[in-house]
DOZA-132086 format. One record per residue (C-alpha): residue in three letters; chain; x negated, y, z negated. Coordinates in steps of 0.05 Angstrom, whole numbers, plus 5000, padded with zeros to 4 digits. Each point is the difference from the previous one (the first is absolute). Layout:
% DOZA-132086
r resn=ala, chain=A, east=X, north=Y, up=Z
...
***
This chain:
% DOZA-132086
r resn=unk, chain=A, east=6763, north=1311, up=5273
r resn=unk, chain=A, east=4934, north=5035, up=5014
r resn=unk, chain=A, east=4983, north=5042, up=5056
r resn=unk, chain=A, east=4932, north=4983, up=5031
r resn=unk, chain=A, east=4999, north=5051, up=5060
r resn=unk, chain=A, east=5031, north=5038, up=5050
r resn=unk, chain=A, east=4988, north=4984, up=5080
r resn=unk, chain=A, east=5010, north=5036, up=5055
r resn=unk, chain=A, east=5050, north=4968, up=5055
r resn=unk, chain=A, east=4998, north=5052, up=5067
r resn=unk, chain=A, east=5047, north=4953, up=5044
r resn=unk, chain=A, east=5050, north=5014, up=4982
r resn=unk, chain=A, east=4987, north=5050, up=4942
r resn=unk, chain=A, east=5002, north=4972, up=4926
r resn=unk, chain=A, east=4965, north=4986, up=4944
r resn=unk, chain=A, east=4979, north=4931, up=4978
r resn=unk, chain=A, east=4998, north=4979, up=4923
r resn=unk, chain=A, east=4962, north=4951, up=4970
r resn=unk, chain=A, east=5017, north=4976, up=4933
r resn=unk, chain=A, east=4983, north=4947, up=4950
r resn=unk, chain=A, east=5061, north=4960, up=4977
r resn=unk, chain=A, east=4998, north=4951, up=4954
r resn=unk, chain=A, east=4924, north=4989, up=5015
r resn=unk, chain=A, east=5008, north=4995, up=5074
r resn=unk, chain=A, east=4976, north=5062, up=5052
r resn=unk, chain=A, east=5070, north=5014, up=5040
r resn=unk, chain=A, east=5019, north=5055, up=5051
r resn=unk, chain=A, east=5063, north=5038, up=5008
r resn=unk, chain=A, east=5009, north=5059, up=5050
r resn=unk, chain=A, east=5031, north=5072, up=5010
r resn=unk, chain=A, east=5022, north=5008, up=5067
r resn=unk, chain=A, east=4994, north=5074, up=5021
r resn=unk, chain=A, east=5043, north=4990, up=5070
r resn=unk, chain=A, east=5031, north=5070, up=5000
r resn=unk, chain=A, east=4931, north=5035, up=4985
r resn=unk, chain=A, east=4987, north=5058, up=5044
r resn=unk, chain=A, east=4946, north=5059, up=5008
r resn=unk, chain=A, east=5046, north=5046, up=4968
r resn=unk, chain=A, east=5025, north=4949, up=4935
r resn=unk, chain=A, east=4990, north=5032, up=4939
r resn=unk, chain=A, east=4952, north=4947, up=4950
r resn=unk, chain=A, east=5022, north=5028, up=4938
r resn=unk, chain=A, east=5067, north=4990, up=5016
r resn=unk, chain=A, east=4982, north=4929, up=5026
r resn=unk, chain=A, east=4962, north=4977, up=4936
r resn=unk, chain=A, east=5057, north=5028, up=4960
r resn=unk, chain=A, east=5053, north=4951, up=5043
r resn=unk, chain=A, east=4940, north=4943, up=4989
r resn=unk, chain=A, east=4994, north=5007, up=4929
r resn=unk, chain=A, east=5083, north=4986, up=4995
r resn=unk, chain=A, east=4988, north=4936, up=5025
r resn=unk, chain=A, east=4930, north=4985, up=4989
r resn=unk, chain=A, east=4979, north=4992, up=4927
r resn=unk, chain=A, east=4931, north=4971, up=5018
r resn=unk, chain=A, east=4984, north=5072, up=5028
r resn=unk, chain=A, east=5001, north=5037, up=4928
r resn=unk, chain=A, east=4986, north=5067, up=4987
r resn=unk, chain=A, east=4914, north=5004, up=4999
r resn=unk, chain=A, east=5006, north=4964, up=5077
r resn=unk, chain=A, east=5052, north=5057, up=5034
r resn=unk, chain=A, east=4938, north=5031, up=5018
r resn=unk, chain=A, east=4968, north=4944, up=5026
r resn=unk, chain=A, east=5066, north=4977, up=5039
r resn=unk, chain=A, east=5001, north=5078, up=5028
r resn=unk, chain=A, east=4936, north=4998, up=5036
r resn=unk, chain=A, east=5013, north=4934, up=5032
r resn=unk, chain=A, east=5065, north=5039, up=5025
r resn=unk, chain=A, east=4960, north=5056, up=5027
r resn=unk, chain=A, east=4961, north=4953, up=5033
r resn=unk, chain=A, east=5055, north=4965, up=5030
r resn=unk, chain=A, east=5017, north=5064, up=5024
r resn=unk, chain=A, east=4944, north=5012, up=5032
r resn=unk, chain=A, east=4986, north=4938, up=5039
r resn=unk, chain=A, east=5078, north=5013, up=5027
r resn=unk, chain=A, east=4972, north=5072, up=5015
r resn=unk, chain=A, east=4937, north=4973, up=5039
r resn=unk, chain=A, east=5004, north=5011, up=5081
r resn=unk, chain=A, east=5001, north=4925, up=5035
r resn=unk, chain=A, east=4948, north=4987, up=5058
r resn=unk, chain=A, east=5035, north=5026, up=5062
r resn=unk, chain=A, east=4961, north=4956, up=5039
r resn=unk, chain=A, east=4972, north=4931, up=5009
r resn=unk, chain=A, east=4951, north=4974, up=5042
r resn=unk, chain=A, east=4983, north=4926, up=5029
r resn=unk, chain=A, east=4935, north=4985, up=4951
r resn=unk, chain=A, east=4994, north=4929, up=5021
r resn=unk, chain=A, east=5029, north=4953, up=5049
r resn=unk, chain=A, east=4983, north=4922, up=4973
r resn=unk, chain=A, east=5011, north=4933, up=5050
r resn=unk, chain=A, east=5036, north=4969, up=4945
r resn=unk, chain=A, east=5011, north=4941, up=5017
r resn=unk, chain=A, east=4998, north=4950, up=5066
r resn=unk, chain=A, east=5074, north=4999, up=5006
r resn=unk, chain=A, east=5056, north=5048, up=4978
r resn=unk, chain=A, east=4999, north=5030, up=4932
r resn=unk, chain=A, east=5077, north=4995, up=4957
r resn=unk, chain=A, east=4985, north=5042, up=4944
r resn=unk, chain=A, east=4954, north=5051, up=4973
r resn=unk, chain=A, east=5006, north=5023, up=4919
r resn=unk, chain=A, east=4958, north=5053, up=4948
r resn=unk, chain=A, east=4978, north=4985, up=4946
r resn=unk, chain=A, east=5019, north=5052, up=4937
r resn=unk, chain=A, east=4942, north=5040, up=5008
r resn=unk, chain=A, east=4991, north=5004, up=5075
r resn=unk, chain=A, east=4928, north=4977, up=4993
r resn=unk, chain=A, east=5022, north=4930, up=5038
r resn=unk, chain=A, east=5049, north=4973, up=5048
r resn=unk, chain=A, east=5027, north=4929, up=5027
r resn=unk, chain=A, east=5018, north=4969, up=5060
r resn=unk, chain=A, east=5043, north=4943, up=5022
r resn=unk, chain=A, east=4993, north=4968, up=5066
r resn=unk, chain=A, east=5027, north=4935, up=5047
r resn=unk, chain=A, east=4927, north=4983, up=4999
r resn=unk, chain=A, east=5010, north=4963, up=4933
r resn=unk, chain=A, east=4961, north=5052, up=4956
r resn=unk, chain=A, east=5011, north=5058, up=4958
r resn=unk, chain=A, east=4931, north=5051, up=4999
r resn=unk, chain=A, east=4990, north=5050, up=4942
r resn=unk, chain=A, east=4970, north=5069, up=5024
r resn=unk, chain=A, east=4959, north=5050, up=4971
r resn=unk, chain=A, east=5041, north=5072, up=5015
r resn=unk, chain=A, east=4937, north=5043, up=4998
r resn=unk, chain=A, east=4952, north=4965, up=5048
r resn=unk, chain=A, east=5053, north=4954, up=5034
r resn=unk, chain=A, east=4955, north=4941, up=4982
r resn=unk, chain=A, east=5025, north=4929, up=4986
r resn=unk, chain=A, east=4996, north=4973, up=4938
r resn=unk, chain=A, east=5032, north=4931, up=5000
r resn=unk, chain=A, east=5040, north=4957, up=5040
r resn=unk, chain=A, east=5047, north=4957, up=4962
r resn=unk, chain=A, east=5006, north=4933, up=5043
r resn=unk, chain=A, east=5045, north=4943, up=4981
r resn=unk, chain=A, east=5067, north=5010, up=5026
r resn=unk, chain=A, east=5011, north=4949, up=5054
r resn=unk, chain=A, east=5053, north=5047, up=5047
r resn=unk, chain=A, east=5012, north=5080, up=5001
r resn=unk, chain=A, east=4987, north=5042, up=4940
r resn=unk, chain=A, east=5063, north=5039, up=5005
r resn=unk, chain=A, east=5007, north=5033, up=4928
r resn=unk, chain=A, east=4957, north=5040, up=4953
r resn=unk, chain=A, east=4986, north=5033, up=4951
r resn=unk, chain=A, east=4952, north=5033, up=4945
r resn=unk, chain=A, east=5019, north=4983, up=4928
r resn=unk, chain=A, east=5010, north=5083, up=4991
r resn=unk, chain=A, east=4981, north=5027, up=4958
r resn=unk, chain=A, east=4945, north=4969, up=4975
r resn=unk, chain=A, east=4976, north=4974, up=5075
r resn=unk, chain=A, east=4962, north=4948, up=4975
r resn=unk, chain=A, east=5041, north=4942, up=5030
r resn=unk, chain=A, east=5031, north=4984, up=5072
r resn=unk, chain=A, east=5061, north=4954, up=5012
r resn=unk, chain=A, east=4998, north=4976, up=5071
r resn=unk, chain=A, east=5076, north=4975, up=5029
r resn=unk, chain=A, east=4994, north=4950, up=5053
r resn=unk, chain=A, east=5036, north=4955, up=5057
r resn=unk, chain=A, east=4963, north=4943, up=4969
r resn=unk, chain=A, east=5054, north=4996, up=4943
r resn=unk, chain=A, east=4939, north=5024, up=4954
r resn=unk, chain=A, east=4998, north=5071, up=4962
r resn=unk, chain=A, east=4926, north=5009, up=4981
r resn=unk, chain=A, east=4974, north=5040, up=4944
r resn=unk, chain=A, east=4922, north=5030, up=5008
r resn=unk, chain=A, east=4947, north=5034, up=4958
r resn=unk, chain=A, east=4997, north=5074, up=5034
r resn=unk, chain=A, east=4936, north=4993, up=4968
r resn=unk, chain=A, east=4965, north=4938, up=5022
r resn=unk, chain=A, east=5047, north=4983, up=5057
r resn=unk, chain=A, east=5015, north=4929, up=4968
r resn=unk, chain=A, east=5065, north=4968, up=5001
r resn=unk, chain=A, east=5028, north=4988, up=4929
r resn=unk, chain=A, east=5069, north=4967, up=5009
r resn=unk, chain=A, east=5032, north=4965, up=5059
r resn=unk, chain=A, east=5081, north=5018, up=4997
r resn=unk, chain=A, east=5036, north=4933, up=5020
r resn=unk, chain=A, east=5078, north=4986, up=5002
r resn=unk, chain=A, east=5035, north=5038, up=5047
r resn=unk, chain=A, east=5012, north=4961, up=5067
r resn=unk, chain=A, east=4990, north=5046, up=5055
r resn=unk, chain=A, east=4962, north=5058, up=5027
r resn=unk, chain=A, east=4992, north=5055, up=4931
r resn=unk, chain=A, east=5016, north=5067, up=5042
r resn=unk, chain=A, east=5001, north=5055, up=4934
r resn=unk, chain=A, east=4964, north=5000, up=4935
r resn=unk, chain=A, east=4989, north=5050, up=4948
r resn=unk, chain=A, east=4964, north=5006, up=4939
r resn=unk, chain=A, east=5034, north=5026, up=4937
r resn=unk, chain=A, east=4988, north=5060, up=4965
r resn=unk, chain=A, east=4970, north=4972, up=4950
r resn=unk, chain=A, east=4953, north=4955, up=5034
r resn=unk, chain=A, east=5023, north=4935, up=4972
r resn=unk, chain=A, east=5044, north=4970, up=5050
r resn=unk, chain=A, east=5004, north=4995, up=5079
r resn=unk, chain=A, east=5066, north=4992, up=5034
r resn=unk, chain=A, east=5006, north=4972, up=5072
r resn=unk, chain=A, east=5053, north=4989, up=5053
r resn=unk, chain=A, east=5010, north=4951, up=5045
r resn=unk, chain=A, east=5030, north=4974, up=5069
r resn=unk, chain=A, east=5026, north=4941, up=4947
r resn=unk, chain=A, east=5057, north=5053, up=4975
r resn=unk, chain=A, east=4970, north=5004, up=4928
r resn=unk, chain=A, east=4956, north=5048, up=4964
r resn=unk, chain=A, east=4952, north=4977, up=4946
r resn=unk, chain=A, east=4967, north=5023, up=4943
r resn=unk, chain=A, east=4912, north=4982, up=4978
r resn=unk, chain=A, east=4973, north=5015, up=4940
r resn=unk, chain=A, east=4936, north=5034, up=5018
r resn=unk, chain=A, east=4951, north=4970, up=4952
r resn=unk, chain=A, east=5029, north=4931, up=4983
r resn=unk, chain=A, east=5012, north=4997, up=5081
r resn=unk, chain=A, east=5059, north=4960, up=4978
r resn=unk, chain=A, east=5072, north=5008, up=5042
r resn=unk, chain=A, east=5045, north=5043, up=4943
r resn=unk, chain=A, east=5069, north=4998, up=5039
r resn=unk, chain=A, east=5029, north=4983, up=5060
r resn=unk, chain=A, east=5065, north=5047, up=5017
r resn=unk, chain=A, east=5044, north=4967, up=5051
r resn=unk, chain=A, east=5065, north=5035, up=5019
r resn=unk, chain=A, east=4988, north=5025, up=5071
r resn=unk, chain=A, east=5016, north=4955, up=5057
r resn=unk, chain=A, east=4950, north=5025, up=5056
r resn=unk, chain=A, east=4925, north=5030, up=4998
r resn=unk, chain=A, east=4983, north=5046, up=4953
r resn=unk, chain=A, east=4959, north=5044, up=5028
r resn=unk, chain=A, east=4984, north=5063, up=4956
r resn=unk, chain=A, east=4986, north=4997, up=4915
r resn=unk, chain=A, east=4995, north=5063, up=4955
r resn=unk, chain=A, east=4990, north=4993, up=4925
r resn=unk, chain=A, east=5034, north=5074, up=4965
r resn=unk, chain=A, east=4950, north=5056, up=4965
r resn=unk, chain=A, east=4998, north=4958, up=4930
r resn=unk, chain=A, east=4988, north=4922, up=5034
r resn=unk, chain=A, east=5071, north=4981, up=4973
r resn=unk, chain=A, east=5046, north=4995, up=5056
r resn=unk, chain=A, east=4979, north=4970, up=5071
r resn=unk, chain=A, east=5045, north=5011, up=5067
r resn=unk, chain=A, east=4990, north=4959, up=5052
r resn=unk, chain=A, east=5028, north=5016, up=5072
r resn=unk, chain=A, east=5028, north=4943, up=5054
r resn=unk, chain=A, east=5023, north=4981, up=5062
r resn=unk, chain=A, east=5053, north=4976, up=4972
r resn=unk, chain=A, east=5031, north=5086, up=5000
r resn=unk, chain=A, east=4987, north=5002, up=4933
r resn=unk, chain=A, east=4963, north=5022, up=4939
r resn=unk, chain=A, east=4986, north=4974, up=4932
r resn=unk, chain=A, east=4985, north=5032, up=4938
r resn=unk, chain=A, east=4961, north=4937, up=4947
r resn=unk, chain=A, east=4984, north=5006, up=4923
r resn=unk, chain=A, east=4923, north=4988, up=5003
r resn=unk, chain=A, east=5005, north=4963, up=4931
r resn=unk, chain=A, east=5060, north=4953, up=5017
r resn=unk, chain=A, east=4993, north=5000, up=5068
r resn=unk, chain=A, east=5069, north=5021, up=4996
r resn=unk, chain=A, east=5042, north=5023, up=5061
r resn=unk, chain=A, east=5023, north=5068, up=4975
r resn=unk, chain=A, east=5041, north=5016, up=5061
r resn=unk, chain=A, east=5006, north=4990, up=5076
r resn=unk, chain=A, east=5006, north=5063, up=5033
r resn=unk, chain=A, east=5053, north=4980, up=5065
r resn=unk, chain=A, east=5023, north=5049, up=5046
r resn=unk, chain=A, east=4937, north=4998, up=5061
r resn=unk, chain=A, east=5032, north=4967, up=5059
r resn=unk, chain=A, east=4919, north=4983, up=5033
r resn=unk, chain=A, east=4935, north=4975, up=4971
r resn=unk, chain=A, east=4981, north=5043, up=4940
r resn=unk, chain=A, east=4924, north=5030, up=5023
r resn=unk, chain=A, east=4973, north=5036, up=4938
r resn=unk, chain=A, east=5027, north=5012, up=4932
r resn=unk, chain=A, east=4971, north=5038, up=4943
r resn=unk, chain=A, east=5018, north=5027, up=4929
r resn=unk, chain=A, east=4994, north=5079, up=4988
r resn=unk, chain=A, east=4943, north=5025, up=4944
r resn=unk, chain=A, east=5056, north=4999, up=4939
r resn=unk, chain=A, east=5034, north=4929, up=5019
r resn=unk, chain=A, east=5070, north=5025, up=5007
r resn=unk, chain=A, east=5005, north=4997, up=5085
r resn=unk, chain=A, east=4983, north=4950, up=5047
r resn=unk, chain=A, east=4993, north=5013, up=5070
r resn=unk, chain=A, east=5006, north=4954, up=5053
r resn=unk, chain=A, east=4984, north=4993, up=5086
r resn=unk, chain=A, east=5035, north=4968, up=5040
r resn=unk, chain=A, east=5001, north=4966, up=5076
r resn=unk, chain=A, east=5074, north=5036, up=4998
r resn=unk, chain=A, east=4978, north=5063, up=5014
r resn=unk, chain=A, east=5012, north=5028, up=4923
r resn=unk, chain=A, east=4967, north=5011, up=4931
r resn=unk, chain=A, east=5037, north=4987, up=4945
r resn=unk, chain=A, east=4987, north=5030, up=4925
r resn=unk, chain=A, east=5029, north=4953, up=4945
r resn=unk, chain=A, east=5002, north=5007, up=4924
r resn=unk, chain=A, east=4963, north=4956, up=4956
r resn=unk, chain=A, east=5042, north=5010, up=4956
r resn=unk, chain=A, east=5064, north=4963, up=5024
r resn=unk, chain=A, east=4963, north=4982, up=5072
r resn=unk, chain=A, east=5061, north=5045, up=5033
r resn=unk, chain=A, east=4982, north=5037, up=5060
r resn=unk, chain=A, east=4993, north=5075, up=4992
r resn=unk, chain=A, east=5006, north=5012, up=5072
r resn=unk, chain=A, east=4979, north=4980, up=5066
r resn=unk, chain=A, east=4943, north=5054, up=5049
r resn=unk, chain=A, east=5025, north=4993, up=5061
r resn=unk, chain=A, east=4963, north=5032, up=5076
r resn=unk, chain=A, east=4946, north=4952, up=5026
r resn=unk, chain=A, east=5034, north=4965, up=5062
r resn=unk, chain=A, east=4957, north=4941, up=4995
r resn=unk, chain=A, east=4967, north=4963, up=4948
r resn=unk, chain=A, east=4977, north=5030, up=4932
r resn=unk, chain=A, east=4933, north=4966, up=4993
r resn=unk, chain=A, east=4966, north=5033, up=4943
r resn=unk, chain=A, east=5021, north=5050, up=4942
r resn=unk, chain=A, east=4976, north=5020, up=4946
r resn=unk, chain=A, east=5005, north=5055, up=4936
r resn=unk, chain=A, east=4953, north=5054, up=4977
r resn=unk, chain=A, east=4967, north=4983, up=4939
r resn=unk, chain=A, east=5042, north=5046, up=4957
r resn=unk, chain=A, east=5064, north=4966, up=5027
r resn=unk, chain=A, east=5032, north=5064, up=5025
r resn=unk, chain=A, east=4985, north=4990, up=5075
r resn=unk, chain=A, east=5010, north=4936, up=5048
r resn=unk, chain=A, east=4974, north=4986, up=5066
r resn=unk, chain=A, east=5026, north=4954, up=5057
r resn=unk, chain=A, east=4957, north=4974, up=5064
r resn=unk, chain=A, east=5041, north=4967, up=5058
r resn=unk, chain=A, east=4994, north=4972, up=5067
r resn=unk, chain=A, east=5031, north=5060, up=5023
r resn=unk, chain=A, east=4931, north=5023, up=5000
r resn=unk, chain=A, east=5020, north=5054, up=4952
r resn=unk, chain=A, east=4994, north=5002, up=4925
r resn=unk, chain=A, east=5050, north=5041, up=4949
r resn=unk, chain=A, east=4995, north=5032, up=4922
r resn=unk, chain=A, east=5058, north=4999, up=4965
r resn=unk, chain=A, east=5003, north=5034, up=4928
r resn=unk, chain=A, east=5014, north=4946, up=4947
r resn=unk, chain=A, east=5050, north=5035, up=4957
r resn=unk, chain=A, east=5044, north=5037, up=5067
r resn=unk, chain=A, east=4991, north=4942, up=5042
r resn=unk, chain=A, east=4990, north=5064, up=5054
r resn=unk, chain=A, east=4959, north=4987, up=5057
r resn=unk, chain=A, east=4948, north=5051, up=4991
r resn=unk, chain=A, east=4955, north=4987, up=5064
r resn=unk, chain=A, east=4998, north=4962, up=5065
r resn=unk, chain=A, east=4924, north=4985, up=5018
r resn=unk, chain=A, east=4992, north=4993, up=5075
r resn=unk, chain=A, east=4948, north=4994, up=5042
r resn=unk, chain=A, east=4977, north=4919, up=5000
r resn=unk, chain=A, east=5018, north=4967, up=5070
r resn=unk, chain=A, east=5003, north=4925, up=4973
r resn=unk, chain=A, east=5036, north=4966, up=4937
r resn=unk, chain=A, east=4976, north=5028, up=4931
r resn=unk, chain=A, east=4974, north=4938, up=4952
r resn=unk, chain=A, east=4978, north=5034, up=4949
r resn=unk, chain=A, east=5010, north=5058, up=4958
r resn=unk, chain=A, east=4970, north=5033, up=4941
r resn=unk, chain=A, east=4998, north=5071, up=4951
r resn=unk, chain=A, east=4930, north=5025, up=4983
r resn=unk, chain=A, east=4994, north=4998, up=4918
r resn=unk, chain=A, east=5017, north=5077, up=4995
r resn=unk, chain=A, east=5050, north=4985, up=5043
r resn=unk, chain=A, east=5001, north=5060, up=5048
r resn=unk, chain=A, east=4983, north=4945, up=5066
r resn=unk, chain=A, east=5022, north=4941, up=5029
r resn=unk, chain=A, east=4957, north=4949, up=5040
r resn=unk, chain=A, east=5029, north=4955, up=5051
r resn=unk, chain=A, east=4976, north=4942, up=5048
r resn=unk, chain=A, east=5024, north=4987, up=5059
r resn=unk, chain=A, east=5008, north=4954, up=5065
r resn=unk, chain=A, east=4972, north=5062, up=5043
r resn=unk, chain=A, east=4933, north=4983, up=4981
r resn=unk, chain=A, east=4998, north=5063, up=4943
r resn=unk, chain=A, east=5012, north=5019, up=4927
r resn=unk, chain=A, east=5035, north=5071, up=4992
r resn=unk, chain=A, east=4987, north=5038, up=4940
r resn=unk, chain=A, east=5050, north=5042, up=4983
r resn=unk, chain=A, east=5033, north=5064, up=4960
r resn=unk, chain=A, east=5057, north=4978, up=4953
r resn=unk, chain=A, east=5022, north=5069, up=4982
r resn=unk, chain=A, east=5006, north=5012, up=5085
r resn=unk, chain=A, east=5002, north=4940, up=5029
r resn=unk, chain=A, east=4939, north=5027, up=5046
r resn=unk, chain=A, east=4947, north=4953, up=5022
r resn=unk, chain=A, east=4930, north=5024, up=4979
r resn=unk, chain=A, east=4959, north=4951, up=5026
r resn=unk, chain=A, east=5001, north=4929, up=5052
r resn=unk, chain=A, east=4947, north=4954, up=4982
r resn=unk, chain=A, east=4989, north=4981, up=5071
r resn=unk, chain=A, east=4935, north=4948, up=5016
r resn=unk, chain=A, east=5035, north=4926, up=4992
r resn=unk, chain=A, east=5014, north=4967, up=5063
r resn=unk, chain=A, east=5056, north=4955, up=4977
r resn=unk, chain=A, east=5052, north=5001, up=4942
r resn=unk, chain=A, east=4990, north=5029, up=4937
r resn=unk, chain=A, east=5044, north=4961, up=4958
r resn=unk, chain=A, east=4969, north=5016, up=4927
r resn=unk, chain=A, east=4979, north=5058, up=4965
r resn=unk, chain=A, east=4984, north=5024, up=4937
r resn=unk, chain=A, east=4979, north=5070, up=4952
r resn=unk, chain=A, east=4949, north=4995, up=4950
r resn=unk, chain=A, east=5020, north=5022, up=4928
r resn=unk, chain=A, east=4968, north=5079, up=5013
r resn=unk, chain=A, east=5036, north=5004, up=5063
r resn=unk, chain=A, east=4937, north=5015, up=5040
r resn=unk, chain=A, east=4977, north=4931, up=5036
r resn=unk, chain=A, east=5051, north=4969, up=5044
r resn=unk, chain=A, east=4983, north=4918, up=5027
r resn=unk, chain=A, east=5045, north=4981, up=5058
r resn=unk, chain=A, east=4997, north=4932, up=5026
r resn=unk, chain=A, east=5024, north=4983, up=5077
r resn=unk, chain=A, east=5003, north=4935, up=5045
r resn=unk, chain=A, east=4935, north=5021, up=5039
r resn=unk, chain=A, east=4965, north=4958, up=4936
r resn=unk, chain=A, east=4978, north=5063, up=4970
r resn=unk, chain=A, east=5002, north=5048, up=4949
r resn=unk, chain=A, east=4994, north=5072, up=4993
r resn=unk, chain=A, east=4976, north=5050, up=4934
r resn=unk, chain=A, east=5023, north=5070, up=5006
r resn=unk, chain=A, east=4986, north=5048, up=4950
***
């Protein structure tokens, strides 16, 4: 093994290796989630080096000032603030989804008008329309991090995947036999997964555009997917009140996660891959172990639906949006219900930390996003201009530009 170089990884902190192995360029990483302003680096590339050979003696200093600078982009004040930059008429009819790319320097939009658009940030210009689908555009995403591809999930049956670039379509997705409500790309790039209204999730190889697996198990819609940090593991969330946990390479059914007694709404695997955490139309989040798929324990409080959660991107704080029109943080490794955020007056859809970490965005039925405090639970700001539901949302990766997307047909940039 060979190290190449070091790179920097902000959110959440670490340090990326690349290294040549047997003549091929390969990546490993050093997760820093516990790093603070006041961690000591020597100490840290001391508890590295036990662990790390790669990082021999001549690169402690290197591995020390990519530390410090960790340090100081945890030290750096966040904009208080943001303020509406651009409001853009979307789209003719509603809009379902709005997504970043990795660098914030584009966003996309689904819509029931058949189309998903691809935005410039800065000037709020267009910069293609990818046409095709033959019903709603429903999910999408950016092929983060490289942003260079889109995968467009549809109630045509079809997932599409585009050029980011061009705005071409390179593969047409067909097998599954109803409307594709979730997709995601994995980590790595290389393969999409979708779910369906058909009760299965499935598995494209990105380049070949070839179907890879098919994992059927669950016996109503699966309706959220969520590959794990390394692109090994894939949950998948249902109707049916549960969750399952696949091997990507087998499309193997690790576990099924039983113990919801509603519709399962989000689901999502913390930064190191040992909890998963899971919404539910019962009122309750659940946090299970990967590890033997056992429920840790069950966050109980919302009196109506949990529609959304979500964890920090170190792992060590969750976050849970409800119809209650109020929206909870829990710490990860108490389970204590650190702060009640109040203040919405319609259902909560969506919910989301900042990178750093220190706020929360929400969307909601009332027509506004909230940002809020997570250390107080305070509001600090309501994004007030839509005149119908905001039902999507989204951060960009400094933490600074905001998209939220509503059912007026529009979509607003705040930075």
């Amino acid at each position: 093994m060979k190290l190449k170089r070091f790179l920097i990884r902000y959110y959440p902190p670490g340090i990326i290796l690349e290294y040549e192995k047997g003549g091929q360029l390969r990546t490993k990483s050093i997760d820093l989630l516990e790093l603070s302003p006041d961690s000591d680096p020597d100490e840290l590339v001391a508890e590295i080096r036990l662990t790390e050979p790669l990082v021999t003696e001549t690169r402690v200093e290197q591995v020390k000032q990519l530390i410090l600078r960790l340090k100081q982009k945890l030290s750096q004040r966040e904009h208080q603030n943001v303020y509406l930059f651009k409001t853009l008429q979307a789209h003719i009819l509603p809009l379902t989804n709005v997504a970043f790319n990795k660098s914030g320097s584009s966003f996309i939009t689904g819509s029931y008008d058949r189309t998903c658009r691809i935005w410039d940030t800065v000037s709020g210009a267009e910069l293609h329309t990818l046409e095709g689908h033959r019903n709603v555009v429903y999910a999408i995403a950016f092929n983060n991090p490289y942003g260079d591809k889109v995968a467009t999930g549809s109630f045509d049956k079809t997932c599409k995947l585009w050029s980011a670039e061009t705005g071409k379509c390179l593969h047409t997705f067909r097998g599954h036999m109803a409307e594709i409500v979730c997709l995601a790309f994995s980590p790595q790039g290389t393969l999409v997964a979708t779910g369906s209204m058909d009760t299965t999730a499935r598995l494209w190889d990105v380049e070949g555009g070839e179907e890879v697996a098919t994992l059927t198990g669950h016996t109503a819609e699966v309706i959220t997917v969520s590959f794990n940090t390394v692109g090994d593991l894939l949950l998948t969330g249902s109707f049916d009140h549960t969750v399952s946990l696949w091997e990507v390479a087998s499309g193997r059914r690790v576990h099924t996660l039983m113990g919801h007694s509603g519709e399962i709404t989000n689901v999502q695997l913390n930064w190191d891959c040992s909890l998963i955490l899971s919404g539910s139309m019962d009122k309750t989040t659940k946090l299970w172990s990967v590890v033997d798929g056992k429920c840790v324990t069950t966050l109980t409080g919302h009196t109506e639906e949990v529609l959304d959660v979500c964890f920090d991107l170190t792992g060590q704080l969750i976050a849970t949006a409800s119809a209650d029109g109020t929206a909870r943080v829990y710490n990860a490794a108490t389970y204590q219900c650190l702060v009640i955020l109040e203040g919405h007056k319609g259902e909560i859809s969506k919910i989301s930390f900042s990178p750093q970490g220190s706020k929360l965005l929400t969307a909601s039925s009332d027509k506004t996003a909230r940002l809020w405090d997570v250390a107080s639970g305070l509001c600090l700001q309501v994004l007030e201009g839509h005149a119908d539901e905001i039902f999507s949302c989204a951060f960009n990766y400094e933490g600074d530009t905001i998209i939220t997307g509503s059912k007026d047909n529009s979509c607003r940039i705040w930075r």
